[in-house]
C-alpha positions, 0 to 999 in steps of 0.5 A: 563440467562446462568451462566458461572461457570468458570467465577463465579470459577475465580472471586471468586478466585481474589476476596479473594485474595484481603484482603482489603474490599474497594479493593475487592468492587472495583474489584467486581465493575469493573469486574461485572458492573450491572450483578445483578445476577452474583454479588448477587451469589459472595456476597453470596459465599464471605460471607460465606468463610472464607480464609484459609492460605497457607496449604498443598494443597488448592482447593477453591471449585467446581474444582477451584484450584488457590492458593495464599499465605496470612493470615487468617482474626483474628478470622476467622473460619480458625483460629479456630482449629476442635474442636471436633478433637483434643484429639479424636484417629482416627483408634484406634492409632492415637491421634491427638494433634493440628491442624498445617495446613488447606486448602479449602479440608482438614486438617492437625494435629499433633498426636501420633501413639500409637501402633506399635510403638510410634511416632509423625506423621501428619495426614491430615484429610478431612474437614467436609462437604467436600465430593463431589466427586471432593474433595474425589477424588483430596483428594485420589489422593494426597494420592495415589501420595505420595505412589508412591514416596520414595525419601529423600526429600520427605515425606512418606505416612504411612497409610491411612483409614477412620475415624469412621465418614466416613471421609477419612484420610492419615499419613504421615511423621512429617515435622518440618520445616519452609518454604525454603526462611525463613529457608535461610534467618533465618539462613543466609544461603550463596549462595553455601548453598542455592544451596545445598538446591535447588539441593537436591529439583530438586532431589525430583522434579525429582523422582516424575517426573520419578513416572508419577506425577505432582507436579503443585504448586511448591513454598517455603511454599511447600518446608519446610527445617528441621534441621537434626544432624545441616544439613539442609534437604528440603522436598517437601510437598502438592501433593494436585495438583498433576497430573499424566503423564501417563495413570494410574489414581491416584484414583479410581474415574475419576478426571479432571481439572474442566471446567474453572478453574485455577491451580497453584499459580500465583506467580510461575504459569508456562506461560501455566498454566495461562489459563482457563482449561489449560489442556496441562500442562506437567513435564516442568511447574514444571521446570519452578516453580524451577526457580521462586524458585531459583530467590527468594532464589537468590534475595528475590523476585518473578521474577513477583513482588507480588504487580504487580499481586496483582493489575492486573485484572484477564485477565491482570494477564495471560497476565503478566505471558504469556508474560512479562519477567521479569529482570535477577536475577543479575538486580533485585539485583542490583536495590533493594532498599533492597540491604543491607539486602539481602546481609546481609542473604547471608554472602556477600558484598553488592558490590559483590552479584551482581556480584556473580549472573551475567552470568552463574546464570542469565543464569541458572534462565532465562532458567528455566524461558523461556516462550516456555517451549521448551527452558527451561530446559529437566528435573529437573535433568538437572537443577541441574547439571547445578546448580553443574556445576556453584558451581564446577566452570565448564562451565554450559549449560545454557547460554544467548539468541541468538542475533536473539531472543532477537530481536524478544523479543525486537520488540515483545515488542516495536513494535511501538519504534524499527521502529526509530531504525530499520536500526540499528537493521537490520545492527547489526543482520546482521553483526552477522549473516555475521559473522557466515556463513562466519565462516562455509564457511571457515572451508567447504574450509579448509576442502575440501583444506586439503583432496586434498592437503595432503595424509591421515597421514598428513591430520589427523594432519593439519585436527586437527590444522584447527579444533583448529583454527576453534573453536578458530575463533568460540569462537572470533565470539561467543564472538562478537555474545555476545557483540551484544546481550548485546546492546538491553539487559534490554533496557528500552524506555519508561524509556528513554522517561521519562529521556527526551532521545531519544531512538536513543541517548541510542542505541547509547551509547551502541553501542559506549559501544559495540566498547569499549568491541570489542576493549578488545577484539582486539585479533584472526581472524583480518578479524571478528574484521574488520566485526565487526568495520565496522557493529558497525560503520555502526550502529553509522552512521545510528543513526545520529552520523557520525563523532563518526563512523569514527573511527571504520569504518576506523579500518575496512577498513584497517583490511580488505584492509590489509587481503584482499588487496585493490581490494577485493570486502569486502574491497571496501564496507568497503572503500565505507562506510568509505566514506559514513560517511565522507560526512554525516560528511560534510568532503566532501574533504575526501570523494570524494577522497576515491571514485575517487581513487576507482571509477573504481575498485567499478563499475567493482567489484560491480557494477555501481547501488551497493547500497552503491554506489548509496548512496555514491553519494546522499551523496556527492550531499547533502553536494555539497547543502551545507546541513552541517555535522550532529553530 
């Protein structure tokens, strides 16, 4: 029988992560099933690994590179420093103290440069045993990647050798530091601090990106934060992943993601990454990692809960961060049952910190965080300024989705609910999209009008008000475009089914939420208020509550009638809907007098077989049937 070594590299990695005995059997018994063969070679790997804690860097074997973070079994062989290591001196002027680190690759100690100068330094040493190829190679090529790098926050290789037992060694920087999101919530850190921070790691994230290199595991016990003169300093550690983006080689010998395996940590594992040789992985996995790491200093939590990935099966893991979106920081806050405490580490109210996060925060995380890595985030310097631009109070570039893709992510999710609601969602999108070309069309007219009408002095200054009044129409309709937007956010049918709620009666409660919003909002172009009115009250009457949609339907027909006059074709359709809803509202009397006072000027402007037309008379016929008003 053929062995499939990247499955046996996968298994294994899930099965360690799972620290209870029974849980870990159930695993292996539900992903193996009877391959005797498959199971005995796992048995014989589990039993002779002991797991390491998160460290440095931590490939598990033969090319697997799956991290996670957790704790050693008591008196495992990990707790048990090198013993015939420490109070030896390596190269003659490196006496190693105690072990403050340890991977599946190497180790890292504490020691005292003797000579030329005095000093306390770590030194990462390879494990015994540890000597293939591969390992030699990816041990070299974190070596080589700090070399490259000379930035503030990140630490310095000193020196580099092999020990006199041919084991290779490196010196870098002493980091006495805790990991990022202990050293925030330990020292009570407020959200403008905690930003500070995060710039100055998208700084260092950012020189080893223009240097050609990868980090790949991004994550706070990669991040550790020491105080220097009372002022807080991030350093970005454990280049053990580290990939080159250009064609140089990091080490001599040839190194590849081995056939099969996986790497990263899953909790801040970029989409991308959540495959088997995941070989197309680019400086934007790291962007979308920073992300993962602002939210959590953000909220206190992972985006992707750590118990959701702890339960899920390999194949359902992947599954979960390719494609499932996790809340916005400002909802995740908001819900948490630890709400109290979070608010308490960041010096703020618990009533506020939500709010604190909500719009331009939100909006700064979820771009990071998108699952096309084309809509993240160009660089991490971007990232950044964007993080500046919010602490500054300036407008930050980041902003929420597009109504058309996040109707794409809704239907992509609920393909089977949204067909109840289909027609709302056409009519919404719709209106929206009507409203942005009849913008464009307007400024291409007022433009052509300004370059016949004025000679060219004159042109300049009235080209100067149209633009103005143009971008003040632009930011009404942007506003509206918003407003849409907010209708399907963080909708929740199957938690509607649970409540006994159809999910026709929740879309309508925000829709009837969106009319309020429009009419705060009642100032600007009186034409795009009135397309709004009318697409808002056509959603209302599609969901089955005509007599709710009177209201705005009629502020739209007399927006448009009193813009447009009563003959124009837009104020005829919306004279049309307005009585569409009256007759489902069983208010046939009213209907059929709106339609027999307009009856000629709608055949002649519309025509005979127009579509609300048509639907109008089956309208008016199904209440002359006596059938009834509906809500």
């Amino acid at each position: 029988m053929t062995i499939d070594h990247g499955r046996i590299k996968a298994l294994f990695q899930a099965a360690i992560d799972r620290e209870d005995p029974v849980e870990r059997l159930e695993f292996l018994d539900r992903e193996i099933g009877d391959n005797t063969d498959l199971r005995g070679r796992l048995d014989d790997l589990l039993a002779v690994y002991d797991r390491p804690p998160a460290a440095l860097d931590r490939p598990l074997y033969a090319g697997s590179m799956v991290t996670r973070d957790y704790q050693p079994s008591p008196g495992s062989a990990c707790e048990q420093p090198q013993k015939g290591v420490i109070d030896t001196v390596i190269a003659g002027r490196y006496k190693v103290r105690q072990e403050i680190g340890k991977g599946g690759m190497g180790s890292v100690y504490l020691a005292e440069q003797t000579q030329p100068v005095r000093r306390q330094v770590a030194l990462k040493l390879i494990n015994p045993g540890m000597d293939s190829r591969t390992v030699l190679a990816r041990f070299e090529s974190e070596r080589q990647a700090l070399a490259m790098m000379d930035h503030p926050n990140i630490a310095r290789v000193l020196d580099a050798g092999v020990t006199d037992a041919g084991r290779p060694f490196f010196v870098m920087d002493l980091v006495k530091g805790i990991p990022l999101t202990d050293y925030c919530d330990a020292h009570q850190l407020d959200l403008s601090e905690r930003l500070d921070l995060f710039r100055q790691i998208c700084s260092a994230v950012h020189h080893a990106h223009q240097k050609g290199i990868i980090h790949r595991d991004l994550k706070p016990t990669n991040i550790l934060v020491e105080s220097h003169d009372g002022k807080p300093i991030p350093k970005v550690i454990d280049f053990g992943l580290a990939k080159a983006t250009t064609g140089m080689q990091l080490s001599e010998q040839s190194l590849f993601t081995a056939f099969g395996s996986i790497t990263g940590t899953p909790l801040y594992m970029a989409p991308e990454q959540a495959t088997f040789n995941a070989l197309d992985v680019d400086t934007r996995a790291d962007i979308y990692a920073l992300g993962v790491v602002l939210y959590e200093i953000l909220t206190g939590s992972t985006p992707i809960r750590r118990d959701t990935l702890q339960r899920a099966a390999l194949d359902e893991m992947f599954r979960v961060i390719r494609e499932e979106e996790p809340p916005t920081p400002s909802s995740r806050v908001s819900t948490s049952e630890a709400l109290q405490s979070l608010a308490a580490n960041r010096h703020v109210e618990p009533s506020r910190l939500s709010r604190l996060i909500k719009g331009d925060l939100d909006w700064i995380v979820m771009k990071a965080l998108a699952k096309e890595r084309s809509r993240r985030y160009e660089s991490a310097i971007a990232l950044a300024q964007d993080v500046e631009r919010f602490t500054n109070h300036e407008p930050v570039s980041a902003g929420p989705p597009t109504a058309a893709y996040r109707v794409r992510k809704f239907i992509r999710r609920h393909r089977v609910q949204v067909l109840a609601a289909s027609l709302v969602l056409l009519s919404l999108v719709g209106g929206a999209a009507g409203t942005t070309w009849g913008l464009i069309e307007s400024r291409r007219q007022e433009g052509i009008a300004v370059s016949e009408a004025f000679e060219k002095d004159k042109a300049r200054i009235a080209e100067s008000e149209q633009r103005k009044h143009a971008e003040k129409r632009l930011g009404q309709v942007s506003k509206m475009n918003q407003i849409l937007c907010m209708i399907f956010e963080d909708i929740d049918p199957q938690g509607a089914e649970k409540e006994g709620r159809r999910l026709t009666s929740v879309l309508e409660e925000r829709v009837a939420g969106a009319a309020a919003d429009v009419e705060r909002e009642a100032t600007g172009d009186p034409l795009v208020l009135a397309r709004m009115e009318l697409t808002l009250g056509k959603a209302q009457r599609n969901l089955g509550y005509p007599k709710k949609s009177l209201t705005l339907l009629a502020k739209a027909h007399a927006g448009y009638s009193s813009q447009l006059g009563p003959d124009h074709p837009d104020t005829l359709k919306s004279l049309l809907n307005l009585a569409i809803g009256y007759a489902d509202a069983g208010q046939t009397d009213r209907a059929l007098k709106l339609y027999e006072e307009s009856k000629p000027q709608c055949r002649e402007k519309l025509g005979a077989n127009y579509p609300d037309i048509l639907r109008l008379q089956a309208s008016l016929a199904k209440s002359s049937h006596g059938d009834g008003p509906e809500q």
